[in-house]
Backbone as CSV, one residue per row, in Angstrom:
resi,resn,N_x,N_y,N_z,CA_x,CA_y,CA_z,C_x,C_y,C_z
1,UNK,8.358,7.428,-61.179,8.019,8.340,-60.088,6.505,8.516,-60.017
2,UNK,5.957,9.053,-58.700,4.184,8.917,-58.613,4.405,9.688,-57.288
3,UNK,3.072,10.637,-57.511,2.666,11.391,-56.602,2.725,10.762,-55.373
4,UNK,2.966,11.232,-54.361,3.009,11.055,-53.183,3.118,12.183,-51.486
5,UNK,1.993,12.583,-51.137,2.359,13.572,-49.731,2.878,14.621,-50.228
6,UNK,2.319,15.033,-51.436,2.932,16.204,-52.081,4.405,16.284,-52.942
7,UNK,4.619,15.217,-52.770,6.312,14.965,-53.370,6.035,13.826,-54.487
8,UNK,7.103,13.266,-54.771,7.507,12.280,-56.029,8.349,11.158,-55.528
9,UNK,7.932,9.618,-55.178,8.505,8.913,-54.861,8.775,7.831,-56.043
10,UNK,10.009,7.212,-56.158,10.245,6.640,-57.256,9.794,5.080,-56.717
11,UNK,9.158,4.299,-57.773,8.452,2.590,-57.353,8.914,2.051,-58.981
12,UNK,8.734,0.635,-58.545,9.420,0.084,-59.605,7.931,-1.108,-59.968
13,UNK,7.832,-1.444,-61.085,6.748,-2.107,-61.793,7.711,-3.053,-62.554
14,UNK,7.027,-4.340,-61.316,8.185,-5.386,-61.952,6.835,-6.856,-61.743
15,UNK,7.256,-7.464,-61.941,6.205,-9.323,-62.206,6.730,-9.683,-60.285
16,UNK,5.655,-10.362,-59.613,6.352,-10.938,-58.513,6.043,-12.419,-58.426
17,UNK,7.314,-12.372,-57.752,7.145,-14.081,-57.619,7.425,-14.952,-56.292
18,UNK,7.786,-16.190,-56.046,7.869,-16.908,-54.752,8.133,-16.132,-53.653
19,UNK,9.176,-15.276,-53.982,9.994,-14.685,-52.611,8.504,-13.613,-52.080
20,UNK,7.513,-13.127,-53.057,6.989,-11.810,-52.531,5.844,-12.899,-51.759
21,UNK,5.118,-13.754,-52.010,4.083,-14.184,-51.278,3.148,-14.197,-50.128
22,UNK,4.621,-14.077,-49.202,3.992,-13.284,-48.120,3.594,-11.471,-48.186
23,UNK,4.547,-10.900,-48.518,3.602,-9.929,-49.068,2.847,-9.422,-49.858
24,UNK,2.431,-10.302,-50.616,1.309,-10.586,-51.096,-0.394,-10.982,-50.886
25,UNK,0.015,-11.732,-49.830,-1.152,-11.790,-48.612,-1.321,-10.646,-47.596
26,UNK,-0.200,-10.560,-47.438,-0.428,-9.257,-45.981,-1.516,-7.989,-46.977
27,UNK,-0.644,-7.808,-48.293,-1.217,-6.883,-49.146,-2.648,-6.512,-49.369
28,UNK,-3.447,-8.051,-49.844,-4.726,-8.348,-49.714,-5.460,-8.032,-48.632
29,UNK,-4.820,-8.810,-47.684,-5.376,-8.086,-46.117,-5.774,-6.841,-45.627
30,UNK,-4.522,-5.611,-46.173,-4.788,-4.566,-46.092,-5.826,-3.735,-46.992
31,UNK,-5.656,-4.410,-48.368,-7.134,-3.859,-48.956,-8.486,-4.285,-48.888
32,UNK,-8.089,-5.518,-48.281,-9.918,-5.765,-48.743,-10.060,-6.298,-47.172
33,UNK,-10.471,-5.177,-46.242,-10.782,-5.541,-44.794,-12.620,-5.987,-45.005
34,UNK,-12.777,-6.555,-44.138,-14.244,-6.790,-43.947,-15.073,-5.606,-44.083
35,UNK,-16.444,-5.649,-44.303,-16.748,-7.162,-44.543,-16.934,-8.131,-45.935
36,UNK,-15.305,-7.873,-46.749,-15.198,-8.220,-48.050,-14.508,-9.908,-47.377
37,UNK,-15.020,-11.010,-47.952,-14.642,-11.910,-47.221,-13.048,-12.268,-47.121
38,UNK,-12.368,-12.822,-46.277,-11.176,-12.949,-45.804,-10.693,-14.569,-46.984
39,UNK,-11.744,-15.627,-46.913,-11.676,-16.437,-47.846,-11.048,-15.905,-48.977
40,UNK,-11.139,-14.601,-49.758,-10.725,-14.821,-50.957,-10.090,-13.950,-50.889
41,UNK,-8.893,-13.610,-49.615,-7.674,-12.890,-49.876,-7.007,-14.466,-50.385
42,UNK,-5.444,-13.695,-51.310,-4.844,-14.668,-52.025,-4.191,-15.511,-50.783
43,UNK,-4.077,-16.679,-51.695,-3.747,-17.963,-50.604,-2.396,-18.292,-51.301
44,UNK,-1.278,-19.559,-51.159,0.158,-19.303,-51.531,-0.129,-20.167,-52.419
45,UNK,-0.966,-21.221,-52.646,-1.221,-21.889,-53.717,-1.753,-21.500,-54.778
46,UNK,-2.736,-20.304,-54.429,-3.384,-19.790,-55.557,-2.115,-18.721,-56.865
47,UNK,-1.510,-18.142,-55.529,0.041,-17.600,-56.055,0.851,-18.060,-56.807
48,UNK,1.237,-19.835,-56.410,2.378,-19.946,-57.012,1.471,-20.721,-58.319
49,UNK,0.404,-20.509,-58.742,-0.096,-20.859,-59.657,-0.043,-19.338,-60.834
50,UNK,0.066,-18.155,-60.207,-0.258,-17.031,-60.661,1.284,-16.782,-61.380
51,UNK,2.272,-17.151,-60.478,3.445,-17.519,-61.164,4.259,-18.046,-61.973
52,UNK,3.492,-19.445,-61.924,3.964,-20.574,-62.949,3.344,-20.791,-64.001
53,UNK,1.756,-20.469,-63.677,1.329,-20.810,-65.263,1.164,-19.511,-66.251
54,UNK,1.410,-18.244,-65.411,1.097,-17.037,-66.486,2.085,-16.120,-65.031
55,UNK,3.628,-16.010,-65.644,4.404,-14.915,-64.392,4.241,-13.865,-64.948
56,UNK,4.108,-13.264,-66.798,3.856,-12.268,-67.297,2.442,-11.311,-66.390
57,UNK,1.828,-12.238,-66.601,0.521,-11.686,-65.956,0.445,-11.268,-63.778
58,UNK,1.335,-11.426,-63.290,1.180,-11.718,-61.969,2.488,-10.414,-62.001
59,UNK,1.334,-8.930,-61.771,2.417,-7.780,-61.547,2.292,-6.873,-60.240
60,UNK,3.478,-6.402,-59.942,3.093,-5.975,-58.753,3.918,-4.224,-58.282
61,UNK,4.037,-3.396,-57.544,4.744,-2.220,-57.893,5.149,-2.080,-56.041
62,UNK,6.625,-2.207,-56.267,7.362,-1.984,-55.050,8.330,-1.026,-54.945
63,UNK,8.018,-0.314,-53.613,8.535,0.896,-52.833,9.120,0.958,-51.998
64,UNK,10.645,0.694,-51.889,11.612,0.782,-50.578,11.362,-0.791,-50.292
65,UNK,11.999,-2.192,-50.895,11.052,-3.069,-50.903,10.002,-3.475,-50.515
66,UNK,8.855,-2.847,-50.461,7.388,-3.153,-50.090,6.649,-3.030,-51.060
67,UNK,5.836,-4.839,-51.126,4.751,-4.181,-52.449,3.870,-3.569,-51.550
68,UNK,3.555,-2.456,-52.636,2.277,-1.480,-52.192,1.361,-1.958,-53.152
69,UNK,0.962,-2.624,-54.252,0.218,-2.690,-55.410,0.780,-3.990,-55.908
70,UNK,-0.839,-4.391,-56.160,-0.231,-5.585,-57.280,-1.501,-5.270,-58.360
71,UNK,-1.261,-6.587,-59.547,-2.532,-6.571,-60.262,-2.293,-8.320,-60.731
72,UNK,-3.410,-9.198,-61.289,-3.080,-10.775,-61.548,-4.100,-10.539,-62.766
73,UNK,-3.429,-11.409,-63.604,-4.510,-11.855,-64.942,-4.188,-13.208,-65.217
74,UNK,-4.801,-13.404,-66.488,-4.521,-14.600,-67.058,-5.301,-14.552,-68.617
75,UNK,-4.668,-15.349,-69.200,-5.703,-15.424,-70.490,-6.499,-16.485,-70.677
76,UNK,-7.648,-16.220,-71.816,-9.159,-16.725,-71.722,-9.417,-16.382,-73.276
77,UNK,-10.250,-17.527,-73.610,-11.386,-17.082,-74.881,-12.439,-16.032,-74.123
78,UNK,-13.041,-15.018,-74.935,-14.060,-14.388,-74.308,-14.989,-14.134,-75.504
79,UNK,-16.243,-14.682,-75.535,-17.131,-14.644,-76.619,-17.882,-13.777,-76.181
80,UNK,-17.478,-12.225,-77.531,-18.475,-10.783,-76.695,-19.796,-10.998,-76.610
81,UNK,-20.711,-11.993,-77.599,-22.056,-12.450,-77.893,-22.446,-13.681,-76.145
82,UNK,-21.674,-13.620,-75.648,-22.012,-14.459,-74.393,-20.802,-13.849,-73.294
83,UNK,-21.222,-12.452,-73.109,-20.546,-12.115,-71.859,-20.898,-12.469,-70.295
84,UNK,-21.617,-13.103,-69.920,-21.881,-13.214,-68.891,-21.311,-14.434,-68.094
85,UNK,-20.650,-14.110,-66.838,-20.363,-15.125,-66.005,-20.093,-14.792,-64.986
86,UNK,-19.722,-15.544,-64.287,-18.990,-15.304,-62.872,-17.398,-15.513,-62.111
87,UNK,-17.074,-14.621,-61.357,-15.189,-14.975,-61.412,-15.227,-15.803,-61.292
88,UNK,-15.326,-16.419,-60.403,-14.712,-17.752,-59.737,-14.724,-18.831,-61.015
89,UNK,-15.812,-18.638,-62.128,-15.544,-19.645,-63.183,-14.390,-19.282,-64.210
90,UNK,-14.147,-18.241,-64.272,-13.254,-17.625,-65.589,-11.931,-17.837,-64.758
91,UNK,-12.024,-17.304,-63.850,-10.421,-17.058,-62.566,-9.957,-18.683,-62.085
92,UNK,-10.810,-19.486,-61.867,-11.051,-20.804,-61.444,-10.974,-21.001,-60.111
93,UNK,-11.633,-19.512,-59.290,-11.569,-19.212,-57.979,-10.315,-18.661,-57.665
94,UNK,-9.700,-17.970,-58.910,-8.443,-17.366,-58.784,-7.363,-17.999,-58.659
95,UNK,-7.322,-19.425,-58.507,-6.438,-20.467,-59.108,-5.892,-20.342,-60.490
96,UNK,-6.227,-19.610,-61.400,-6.019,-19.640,-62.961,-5.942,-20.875,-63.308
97,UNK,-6.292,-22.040,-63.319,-6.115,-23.531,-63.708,-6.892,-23.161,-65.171
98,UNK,-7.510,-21.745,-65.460,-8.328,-21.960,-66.403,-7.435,-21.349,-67.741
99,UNK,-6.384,-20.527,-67.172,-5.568,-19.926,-68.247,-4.721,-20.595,-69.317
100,UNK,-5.449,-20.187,-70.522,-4.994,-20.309,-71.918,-3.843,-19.935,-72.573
101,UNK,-2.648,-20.327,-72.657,-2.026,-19.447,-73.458,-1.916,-19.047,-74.761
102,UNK,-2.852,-19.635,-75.376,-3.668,-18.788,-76.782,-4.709,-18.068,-76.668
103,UNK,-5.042,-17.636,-75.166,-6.580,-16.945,-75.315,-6.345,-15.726,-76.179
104,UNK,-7.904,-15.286,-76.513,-7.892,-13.988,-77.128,-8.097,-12.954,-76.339
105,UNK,-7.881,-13.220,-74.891,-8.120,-11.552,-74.150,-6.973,-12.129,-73.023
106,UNK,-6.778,-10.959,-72.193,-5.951,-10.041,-71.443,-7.252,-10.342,-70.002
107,UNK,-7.347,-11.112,-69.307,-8.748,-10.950,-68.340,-7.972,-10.860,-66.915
108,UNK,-8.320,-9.450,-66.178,-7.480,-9.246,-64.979,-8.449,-10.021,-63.837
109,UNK,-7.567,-10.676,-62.961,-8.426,-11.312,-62.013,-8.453,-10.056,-60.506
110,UNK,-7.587,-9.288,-60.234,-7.517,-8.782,-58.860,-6.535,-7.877,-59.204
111,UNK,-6.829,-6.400,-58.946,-6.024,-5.494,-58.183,-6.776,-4.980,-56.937
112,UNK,-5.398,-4.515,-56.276,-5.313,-3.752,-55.002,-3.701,-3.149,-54.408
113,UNK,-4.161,-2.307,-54.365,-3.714,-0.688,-53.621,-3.406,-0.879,-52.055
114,UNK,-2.209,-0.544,-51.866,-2.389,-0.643,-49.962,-3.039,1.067,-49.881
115,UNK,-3.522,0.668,-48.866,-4.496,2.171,-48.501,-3.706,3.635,-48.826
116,UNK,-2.640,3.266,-47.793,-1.935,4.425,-48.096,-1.616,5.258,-48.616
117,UNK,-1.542,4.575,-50.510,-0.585,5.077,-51.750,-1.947,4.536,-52.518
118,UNK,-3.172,4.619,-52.029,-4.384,5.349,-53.103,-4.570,6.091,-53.839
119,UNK,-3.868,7.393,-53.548,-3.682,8.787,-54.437,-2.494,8.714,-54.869
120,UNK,-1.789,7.873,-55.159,-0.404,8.184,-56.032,-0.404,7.463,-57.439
121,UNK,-1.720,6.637,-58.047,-1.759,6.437,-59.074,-0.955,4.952,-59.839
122,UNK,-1.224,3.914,-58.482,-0.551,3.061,-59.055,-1.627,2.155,-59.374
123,UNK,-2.640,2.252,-59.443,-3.987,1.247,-60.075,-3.442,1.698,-61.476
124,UNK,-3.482,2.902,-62.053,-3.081,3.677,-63.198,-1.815,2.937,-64.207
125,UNK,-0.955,2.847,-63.343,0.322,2.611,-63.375,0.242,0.963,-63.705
126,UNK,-0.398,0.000,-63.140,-0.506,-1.265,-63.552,-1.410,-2.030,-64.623
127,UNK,-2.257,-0.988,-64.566,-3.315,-0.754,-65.769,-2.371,-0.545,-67.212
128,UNK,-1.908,0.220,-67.083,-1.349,0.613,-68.304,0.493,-0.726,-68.869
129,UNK,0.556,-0.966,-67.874,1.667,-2.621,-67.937,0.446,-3.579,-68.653
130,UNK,-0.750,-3.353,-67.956,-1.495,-4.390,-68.959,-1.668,-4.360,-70.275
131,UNK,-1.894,-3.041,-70.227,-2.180,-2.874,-71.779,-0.690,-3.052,-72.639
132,UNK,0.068,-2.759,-71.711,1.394,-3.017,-72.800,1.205,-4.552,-72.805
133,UNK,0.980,-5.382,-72.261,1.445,-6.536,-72.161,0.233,-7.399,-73.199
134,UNK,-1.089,-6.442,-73.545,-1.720,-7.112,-74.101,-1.477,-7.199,-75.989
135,UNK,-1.075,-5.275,-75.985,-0.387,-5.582,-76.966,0.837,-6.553,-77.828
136,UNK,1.721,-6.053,-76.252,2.798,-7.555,-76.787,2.311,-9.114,-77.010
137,UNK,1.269,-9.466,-76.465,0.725,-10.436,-76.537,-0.340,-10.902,-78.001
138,UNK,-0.187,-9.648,-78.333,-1.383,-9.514,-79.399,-2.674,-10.002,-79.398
139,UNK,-3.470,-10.206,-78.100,-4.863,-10.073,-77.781,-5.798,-9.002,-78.279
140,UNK,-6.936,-9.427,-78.197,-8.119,-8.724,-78.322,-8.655,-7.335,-77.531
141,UNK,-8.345,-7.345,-76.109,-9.264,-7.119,-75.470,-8.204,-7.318,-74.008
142,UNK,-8.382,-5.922,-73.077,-8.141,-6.436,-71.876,-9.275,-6.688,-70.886
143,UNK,-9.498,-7.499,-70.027,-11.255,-7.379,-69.867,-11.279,-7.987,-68.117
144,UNK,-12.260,-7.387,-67.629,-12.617,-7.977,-66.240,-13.552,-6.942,-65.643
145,UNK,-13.900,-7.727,-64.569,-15.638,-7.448,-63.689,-15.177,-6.187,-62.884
146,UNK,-15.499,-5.072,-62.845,-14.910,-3.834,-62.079,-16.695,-3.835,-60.763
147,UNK,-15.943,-4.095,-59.651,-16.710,-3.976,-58.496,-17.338,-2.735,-58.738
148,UNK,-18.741,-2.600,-57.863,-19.364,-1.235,-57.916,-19.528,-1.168,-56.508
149,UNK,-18.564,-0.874,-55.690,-18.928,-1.027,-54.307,-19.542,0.416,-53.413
150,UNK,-19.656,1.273,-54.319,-20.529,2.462,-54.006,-22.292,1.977,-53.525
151,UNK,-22.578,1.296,-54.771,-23.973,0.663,-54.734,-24.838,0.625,-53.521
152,UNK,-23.836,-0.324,-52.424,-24.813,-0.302,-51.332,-24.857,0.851,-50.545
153,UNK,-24.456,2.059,-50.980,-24.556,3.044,-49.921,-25.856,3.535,-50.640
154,UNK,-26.488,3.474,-51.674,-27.310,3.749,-52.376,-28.534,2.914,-53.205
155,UNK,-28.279,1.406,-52.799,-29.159,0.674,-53.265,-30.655,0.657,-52.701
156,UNK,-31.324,1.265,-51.778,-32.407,1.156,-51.448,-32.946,2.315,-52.337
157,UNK,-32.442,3.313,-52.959,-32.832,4.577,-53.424,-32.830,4.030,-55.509
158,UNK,-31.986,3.277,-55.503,-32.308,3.095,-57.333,-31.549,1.652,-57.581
159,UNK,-31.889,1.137,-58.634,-31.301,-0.921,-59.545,-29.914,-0.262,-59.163
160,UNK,-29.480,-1.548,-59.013,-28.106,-1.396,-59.894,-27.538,-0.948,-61.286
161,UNK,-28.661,-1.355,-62.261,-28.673,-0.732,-63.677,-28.539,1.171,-63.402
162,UNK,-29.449,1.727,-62.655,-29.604,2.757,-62.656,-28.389,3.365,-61.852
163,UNK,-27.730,2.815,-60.958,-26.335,3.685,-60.361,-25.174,3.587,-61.643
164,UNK,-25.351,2.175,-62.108,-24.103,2.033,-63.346,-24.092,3.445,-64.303
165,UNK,-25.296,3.265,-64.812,-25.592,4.798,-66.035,-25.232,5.924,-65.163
166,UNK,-25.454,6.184,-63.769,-25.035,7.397,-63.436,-23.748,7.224,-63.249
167,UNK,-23.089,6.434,-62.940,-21.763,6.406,-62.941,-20.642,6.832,-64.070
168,UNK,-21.130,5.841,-65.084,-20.764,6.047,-66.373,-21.046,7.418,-67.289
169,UNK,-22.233,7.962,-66.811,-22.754,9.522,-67.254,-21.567,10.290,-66.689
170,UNK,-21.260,10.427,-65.241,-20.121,11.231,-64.673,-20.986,12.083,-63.554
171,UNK,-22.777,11.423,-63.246,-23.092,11.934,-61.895,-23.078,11.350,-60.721
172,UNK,-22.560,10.245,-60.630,-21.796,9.757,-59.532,-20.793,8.824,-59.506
173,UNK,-19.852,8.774,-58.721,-18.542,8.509,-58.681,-18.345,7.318,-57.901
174,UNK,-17.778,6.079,-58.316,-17.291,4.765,-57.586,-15.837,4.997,-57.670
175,UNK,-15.513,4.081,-56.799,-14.431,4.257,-56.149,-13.630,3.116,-57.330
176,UNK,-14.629,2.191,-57.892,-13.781,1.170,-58.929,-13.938,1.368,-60.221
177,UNK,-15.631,1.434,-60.373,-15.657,2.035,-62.008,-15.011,2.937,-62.442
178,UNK,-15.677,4.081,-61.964,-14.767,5.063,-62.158,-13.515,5.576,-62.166
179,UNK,-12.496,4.795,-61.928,-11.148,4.918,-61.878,-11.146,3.521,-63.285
180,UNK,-11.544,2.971,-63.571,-11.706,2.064,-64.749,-11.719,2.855,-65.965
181,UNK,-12.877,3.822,-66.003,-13.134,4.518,-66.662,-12.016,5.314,-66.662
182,UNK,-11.554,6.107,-66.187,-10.256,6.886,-66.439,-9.072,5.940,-66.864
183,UNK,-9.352,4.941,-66.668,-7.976,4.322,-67.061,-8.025,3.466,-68.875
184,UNK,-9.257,4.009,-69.512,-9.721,4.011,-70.741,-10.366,2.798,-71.387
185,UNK,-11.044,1.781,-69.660,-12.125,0.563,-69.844,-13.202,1.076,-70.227
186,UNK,-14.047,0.490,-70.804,-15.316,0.738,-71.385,-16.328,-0.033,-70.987
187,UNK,-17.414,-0.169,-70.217,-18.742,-1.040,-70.069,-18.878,-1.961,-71.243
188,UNK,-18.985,-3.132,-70.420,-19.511,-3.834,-71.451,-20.950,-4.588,-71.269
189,UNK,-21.217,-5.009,-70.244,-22.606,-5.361,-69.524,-22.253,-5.888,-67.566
190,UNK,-23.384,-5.184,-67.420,-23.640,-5.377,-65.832,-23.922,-6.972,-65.499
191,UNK,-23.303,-7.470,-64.642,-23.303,-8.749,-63.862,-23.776,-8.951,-62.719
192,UNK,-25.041,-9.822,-62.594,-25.662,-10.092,-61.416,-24.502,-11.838,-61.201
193,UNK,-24.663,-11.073,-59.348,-24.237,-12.598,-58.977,-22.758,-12.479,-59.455
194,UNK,-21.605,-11.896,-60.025,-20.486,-12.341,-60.428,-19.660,-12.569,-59.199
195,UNK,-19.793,-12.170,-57.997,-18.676,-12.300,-56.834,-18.922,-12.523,-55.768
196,UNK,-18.882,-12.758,-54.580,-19.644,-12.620,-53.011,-19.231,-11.561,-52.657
197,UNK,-19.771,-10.129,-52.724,-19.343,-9.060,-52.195,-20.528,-8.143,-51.824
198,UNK,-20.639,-7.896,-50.498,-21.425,-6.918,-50.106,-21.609,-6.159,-50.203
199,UNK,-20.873,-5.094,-50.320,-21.090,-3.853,-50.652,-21.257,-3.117,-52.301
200,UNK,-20.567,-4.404,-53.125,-21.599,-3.873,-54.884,-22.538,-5.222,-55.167
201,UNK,-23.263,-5.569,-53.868,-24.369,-6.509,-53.910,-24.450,-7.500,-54.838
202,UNK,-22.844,-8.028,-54.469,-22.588,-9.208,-55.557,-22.676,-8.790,-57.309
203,UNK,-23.252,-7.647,-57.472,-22.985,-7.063,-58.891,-21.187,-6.464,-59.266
204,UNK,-20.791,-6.634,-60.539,-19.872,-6.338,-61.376,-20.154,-5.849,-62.843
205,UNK,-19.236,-4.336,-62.953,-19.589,-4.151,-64.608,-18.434,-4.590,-64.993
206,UNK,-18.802,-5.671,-66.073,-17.512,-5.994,-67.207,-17.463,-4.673,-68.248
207,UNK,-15.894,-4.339,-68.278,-15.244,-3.265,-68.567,-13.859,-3.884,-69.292
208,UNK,-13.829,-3.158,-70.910,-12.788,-3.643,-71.904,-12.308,-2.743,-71.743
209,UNK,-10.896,-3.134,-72.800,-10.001,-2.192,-73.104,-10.049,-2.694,-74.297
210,UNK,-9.981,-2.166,-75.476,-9.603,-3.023,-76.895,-8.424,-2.236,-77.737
211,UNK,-7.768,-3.577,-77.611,-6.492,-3.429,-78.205,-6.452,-2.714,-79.914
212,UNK,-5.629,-1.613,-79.650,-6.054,-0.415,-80.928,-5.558,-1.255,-81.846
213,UNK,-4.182,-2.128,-81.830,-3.415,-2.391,-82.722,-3.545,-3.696,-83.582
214,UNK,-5.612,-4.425,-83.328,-6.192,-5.364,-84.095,-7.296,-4.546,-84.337
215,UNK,-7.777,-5.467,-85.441,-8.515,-4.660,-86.379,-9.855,-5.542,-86.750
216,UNK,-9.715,-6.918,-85.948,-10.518,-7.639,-85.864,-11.250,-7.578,-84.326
């Protein structure tokens, strides 16, 4: 059950596969309107790759059958002494062609929220399937680039370095970090160049989760 219009609607957190595809695209569509590019809403190839080579990882949360929410990962080596890169190389442009099934991390490629059911806590809700799933997996680390798409409403006034720290301090509020942060990711270093996105000026903070239950 999850907040909803003042009430409690019950959604189910299940893996999707062939049959959802099309709504899966429509999904994308609805979250990431321009001018976030249309190119890298999910495509059916990139899908049935999200399916076949890692279905654990390819989750999604449906309501009266409609996905409202999904989230996609895959696994990866991630060397914390060389964090820096860019999606499209780790994701393989979101193809996952790059996923390991011995990696040592949990690396989410894409969530999104249909507008609607923003405030009912299902970013929350799929976040936390990851972490179960990283444990079951016995990884390191759940890990990926959290957009700062606040930035450009504010980039002529301070770096990007300097909105991150206020963000992370708790004096100003993104709409991605900050819900990262509540969902118990941690900064790990700021990324120039990680995405084509306008509005967090192609910047991303990589943000862990580390799995309590290794000790390495």
């Amino acid at each position: 059950m999850v907040p909803y219009e003042g009430a409690f609607i019950p959604v189910v957190v299940r893996n999707y596969t062939r049959d959802d595809f099309e709504a899966m695209i429509s999904l994308q569509a609805e979250c990431f309107p321009p001018p976030f590019p249309e190119e890298l809403w999910w495509n059916e190839e990139q899908l049935e790759n999200h399916v076949r080579l890692f279905p654990e990882g390819a989750i999604c949360v449906e309501y009266k059958g409609r996905i409202i929410g999904s989230m996609t990962g895959l696994r990866v080596d991630f060397d914390s002494k060389e964090p820096e890169h860019k999606w499209e190389d780790v994701t393989d442009n979101g193809y996952i062609r790059t996923h390991k099934p011995d990696g040592n991390t949990l690396y989410i490629v894409d969530i999104c929220n249909s507008p609607a059911f923003r405030k009912a806590g299902l970013g929350k809700l799929m976040m936390q399937a990851n972490y179960q799933l990283a444990v079951k997996l016995d990884v390191k680390r759940v890990l990926g680039g959290g957009r700062i798409p606040g930035y450009g409403k504010v980039a002529g006034e301070m770096s990007a370095e300097q909105y991150v720290e206020k963000v992370v301090q708790g004096t100003l509020k993104d709409p991605v970090v900050t819900f990262l942060l509540r969902c118990g990711r941690m900064p790990v270093t700021l990324i120039e160049n990680y995405l084509e996105d306008e509005e967090s000026h192609n910047y991303a903070l990589l943000m862990e989760w580390k799995n309590p239950f290794r000790t390495d």
